[in-house]
C-alpha positions as a Markdown table, in Angstrom:
| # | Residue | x | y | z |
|---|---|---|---|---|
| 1 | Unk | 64.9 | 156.0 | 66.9 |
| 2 | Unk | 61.4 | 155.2 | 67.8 |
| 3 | Unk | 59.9 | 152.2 | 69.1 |
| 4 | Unk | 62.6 | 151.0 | 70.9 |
| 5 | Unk | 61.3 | 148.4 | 73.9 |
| 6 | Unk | 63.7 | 146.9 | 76.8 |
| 7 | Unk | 62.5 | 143.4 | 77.1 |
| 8 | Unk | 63.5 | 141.0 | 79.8 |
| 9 | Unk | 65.0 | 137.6 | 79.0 |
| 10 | Unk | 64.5 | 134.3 | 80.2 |
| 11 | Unk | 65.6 | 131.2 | 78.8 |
| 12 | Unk | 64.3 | 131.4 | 75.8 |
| 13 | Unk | 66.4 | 134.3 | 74.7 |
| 14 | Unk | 69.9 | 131.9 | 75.1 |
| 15 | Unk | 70.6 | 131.7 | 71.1 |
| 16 | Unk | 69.8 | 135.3 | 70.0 |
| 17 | Unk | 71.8 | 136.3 | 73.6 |
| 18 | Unk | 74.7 | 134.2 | 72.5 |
| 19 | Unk | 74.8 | 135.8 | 68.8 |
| 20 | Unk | 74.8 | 138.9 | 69.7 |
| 21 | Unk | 77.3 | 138.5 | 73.1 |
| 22 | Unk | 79.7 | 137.2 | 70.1 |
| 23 | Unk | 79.2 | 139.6 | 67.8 |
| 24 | Unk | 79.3 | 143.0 | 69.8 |
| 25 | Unk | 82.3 | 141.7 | 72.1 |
| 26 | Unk | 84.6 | 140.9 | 69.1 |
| 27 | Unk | 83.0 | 143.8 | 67.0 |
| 28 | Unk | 84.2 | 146.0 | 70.5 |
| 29 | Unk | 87.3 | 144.4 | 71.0 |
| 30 | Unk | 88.2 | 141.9 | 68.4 |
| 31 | Unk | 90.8 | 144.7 | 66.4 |
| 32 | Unk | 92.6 | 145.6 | 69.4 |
| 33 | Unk | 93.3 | 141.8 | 70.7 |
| 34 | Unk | 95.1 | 138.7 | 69.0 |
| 35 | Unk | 92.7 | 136.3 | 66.9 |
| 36 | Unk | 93.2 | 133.2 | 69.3 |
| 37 | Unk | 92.7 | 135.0 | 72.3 |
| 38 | Unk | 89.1 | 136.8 | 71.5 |
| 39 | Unk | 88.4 | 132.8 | 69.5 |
| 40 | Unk | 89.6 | 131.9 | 73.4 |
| 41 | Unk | 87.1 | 134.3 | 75.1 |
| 42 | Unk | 84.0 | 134.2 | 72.7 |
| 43 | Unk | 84.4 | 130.1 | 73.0 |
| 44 | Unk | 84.2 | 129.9 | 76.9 |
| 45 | Unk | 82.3 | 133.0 | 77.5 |
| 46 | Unk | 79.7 | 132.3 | 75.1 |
| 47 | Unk | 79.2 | 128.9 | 75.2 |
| 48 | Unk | 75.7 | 127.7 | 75.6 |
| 49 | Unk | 76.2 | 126.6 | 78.7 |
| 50 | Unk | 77.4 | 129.3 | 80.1 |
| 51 | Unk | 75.1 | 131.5 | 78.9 |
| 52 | Unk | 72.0 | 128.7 | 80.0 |
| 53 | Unk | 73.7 | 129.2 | 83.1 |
| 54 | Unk | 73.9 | 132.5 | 83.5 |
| 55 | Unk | 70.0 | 133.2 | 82.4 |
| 56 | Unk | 69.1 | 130.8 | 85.0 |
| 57 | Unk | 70.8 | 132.5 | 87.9 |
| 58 | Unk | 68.4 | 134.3 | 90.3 |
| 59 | Unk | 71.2 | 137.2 | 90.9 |
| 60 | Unk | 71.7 | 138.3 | 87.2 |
| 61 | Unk | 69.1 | 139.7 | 84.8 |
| 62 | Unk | 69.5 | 140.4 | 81.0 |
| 63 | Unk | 67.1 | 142.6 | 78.9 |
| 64 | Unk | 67.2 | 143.0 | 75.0 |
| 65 | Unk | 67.0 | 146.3 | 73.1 |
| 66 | Unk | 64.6 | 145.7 | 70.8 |
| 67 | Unk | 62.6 | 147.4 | 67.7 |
| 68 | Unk | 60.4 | 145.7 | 66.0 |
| 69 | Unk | 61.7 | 142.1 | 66.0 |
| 70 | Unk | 65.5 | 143.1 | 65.8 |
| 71 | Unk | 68.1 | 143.1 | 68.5 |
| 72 | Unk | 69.6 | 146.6 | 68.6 |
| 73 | Unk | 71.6 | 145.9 | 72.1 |
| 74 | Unk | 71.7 | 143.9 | 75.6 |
| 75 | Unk | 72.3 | 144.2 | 79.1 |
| 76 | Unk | 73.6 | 142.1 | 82.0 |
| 77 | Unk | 73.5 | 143.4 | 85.4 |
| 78 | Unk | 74.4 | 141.2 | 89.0 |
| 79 | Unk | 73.8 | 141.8 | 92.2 |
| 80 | Unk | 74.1 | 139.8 | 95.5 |
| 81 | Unk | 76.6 | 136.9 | 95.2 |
| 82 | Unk | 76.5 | 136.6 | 91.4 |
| 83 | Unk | 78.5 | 140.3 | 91.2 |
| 84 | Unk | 81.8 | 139.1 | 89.0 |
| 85 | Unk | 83.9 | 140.3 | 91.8 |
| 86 | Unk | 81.9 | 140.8 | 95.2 |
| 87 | Unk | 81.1 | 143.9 | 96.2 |
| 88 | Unk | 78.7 | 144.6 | 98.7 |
| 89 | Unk | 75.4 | 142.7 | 98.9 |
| 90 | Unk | 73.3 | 146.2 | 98.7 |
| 91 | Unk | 75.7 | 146.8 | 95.4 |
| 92 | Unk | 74.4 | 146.3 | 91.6 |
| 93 | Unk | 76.6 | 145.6 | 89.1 |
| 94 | Unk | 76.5 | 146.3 | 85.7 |
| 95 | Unk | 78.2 | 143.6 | 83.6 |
| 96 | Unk | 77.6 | 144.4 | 80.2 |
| 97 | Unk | 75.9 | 146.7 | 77.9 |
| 98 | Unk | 76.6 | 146.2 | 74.7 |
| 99 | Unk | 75.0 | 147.6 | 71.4 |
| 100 | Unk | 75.2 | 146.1 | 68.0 |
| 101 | Unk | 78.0 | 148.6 | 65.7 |
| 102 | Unk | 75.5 | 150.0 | 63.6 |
| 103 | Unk | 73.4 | 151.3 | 66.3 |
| 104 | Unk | 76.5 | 152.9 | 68.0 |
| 105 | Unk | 75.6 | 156.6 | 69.2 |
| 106 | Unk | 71.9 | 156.1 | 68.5 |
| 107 | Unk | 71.0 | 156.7 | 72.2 |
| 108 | Unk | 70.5 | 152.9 | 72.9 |
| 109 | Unk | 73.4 | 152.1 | 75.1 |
| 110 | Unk | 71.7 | 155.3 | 77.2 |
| 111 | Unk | 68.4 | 153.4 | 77.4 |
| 112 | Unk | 69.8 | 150.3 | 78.6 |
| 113 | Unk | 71.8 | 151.9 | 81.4 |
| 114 | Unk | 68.6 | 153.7 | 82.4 |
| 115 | Unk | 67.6 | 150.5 | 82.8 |
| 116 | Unk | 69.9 | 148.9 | 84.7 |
| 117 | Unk | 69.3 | 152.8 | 87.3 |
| 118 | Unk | 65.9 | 151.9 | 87.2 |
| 119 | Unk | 66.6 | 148.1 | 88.9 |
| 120 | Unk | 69.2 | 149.2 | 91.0 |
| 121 | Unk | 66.6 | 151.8 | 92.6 |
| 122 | Unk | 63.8 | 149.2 | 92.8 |
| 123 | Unk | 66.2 | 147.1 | 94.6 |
| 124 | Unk | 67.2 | 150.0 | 96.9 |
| 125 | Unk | 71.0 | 149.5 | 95.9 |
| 126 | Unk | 73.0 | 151.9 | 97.7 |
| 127 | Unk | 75.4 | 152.2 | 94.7 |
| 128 | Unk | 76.1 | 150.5 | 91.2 |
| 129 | Unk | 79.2 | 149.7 | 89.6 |
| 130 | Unk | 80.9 | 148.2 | 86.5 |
| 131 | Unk | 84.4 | 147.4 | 85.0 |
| 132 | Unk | 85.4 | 148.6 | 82.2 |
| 133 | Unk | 88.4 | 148.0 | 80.2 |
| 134 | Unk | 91.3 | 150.5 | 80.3 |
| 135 | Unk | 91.7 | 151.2 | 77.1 |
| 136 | Unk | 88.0 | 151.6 | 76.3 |
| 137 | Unk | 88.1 | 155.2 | 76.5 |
| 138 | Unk | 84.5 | 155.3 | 74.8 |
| 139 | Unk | 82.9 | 153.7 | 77.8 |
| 140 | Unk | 85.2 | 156.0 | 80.3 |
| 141 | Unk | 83.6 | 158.5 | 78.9 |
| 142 | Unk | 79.9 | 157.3 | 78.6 |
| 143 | Unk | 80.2 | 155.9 | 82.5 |
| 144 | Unk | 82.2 | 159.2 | 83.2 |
| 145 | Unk | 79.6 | 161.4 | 82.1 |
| 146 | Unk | 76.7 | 159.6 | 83.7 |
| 147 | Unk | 78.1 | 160.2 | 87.1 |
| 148 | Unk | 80.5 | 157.2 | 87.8 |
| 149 | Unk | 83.6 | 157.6 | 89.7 |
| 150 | Unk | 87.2 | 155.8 | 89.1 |
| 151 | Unk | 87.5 | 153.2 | 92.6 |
| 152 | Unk | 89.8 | 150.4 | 91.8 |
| 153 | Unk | 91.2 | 148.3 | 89.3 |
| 154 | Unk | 91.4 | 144.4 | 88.4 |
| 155 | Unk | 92.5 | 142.1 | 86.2 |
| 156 | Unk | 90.5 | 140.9 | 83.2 |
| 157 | Unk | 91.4 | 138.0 | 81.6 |
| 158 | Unk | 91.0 | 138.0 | 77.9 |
| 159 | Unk | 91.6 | 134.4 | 76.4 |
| 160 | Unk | 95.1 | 134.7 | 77.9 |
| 161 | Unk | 95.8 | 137.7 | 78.0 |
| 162 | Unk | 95.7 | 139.6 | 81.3 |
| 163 | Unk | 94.4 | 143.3 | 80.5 |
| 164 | Unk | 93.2 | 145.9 | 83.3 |
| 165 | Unk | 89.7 | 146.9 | 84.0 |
| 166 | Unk | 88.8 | 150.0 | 85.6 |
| 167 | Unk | 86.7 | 149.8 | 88.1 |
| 168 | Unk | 83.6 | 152.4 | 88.7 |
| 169 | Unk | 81.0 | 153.5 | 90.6 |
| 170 | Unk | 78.0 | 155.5 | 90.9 |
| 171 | Unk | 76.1 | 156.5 | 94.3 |
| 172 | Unk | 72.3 | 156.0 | 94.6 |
| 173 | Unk | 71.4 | 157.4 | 97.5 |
């Protein structure tokens, strides 16, 4: 795949960020979860304003995947007291990387997490960190094979439905 920019977002990406937040978290997870729950998640966590929100917070950065004009992917990463559960202030967090299905195994989901290595160096993080969802074995791998350790878990609460993430880590230095 050629061509393929990482563009930062600011507000003006809130309505493609929100279509494609929907559409690769219930393409991702929508089979293995009830109807009314992801209709639960997608609703609150992709609301428009929470998403304004987020974009404006000075702690959280999101970047596109982009070729051409079309969306191929996105990424969300946290640091300082924006991190979804607090780490450690010189921590990054990754929040999501998601890719669009079609584009699945095309190298893209790679690119964005070089990405989010890239910020957490420029930023002088002493480690990064992420949770992923235990039954996502895809991710465990991907994260697994790019260096990132097991460390903890915690709850993730899916429209209802308590499910457990995996917490894991990666040192930088």
């Amino acid at each position: 795949m050629k061509n393929i920019r990482i563009e930062k977002l600011g507000i003006e990406g809130l309505e493609p960020l929100q279509k494609i937040g929907k559409q690769t978290f219930e393409d991702a997870f929508g089979s293995q979860n009830t109807k009314d729950n992801m209709e639960r998640y997608l609703e609150s966590n992709f609301s428009k304003e929470k998403i304004r929100t987020e974009l404006l917070d000075k702690n959280s950065e999101f970047y596109f995947a982009k070729m051409d004009q079309q969306i191929l992917g996105y990424l969300k990463v946290n640091y300082g007291d924006s991190q979804t559960e607090f780490q450690d202030e010189n921590a990054l967090e990754i929040e999501r990387i998601y890719v669009i299905q079609e584009f699945l195994g095309k190298k893209i989901g790679q690119m964005l997490y070089d990405k989010a290595i890239e910020i957490a160096k420029k930023r002088n993080s002493d480690y990064i960190w992420l949770g992923v969802w235990e039954e996502n074995s895809r991710a465990i791998r991907f994260y697994g094979k790019n260096g990132f350790i097991k460390f903890d878990k915690h709850i993730f609460n899916l429209g209802g439905d308590a499910q457990t993430d995996i917490l894991m880590k990666k040192e930088l230095n």
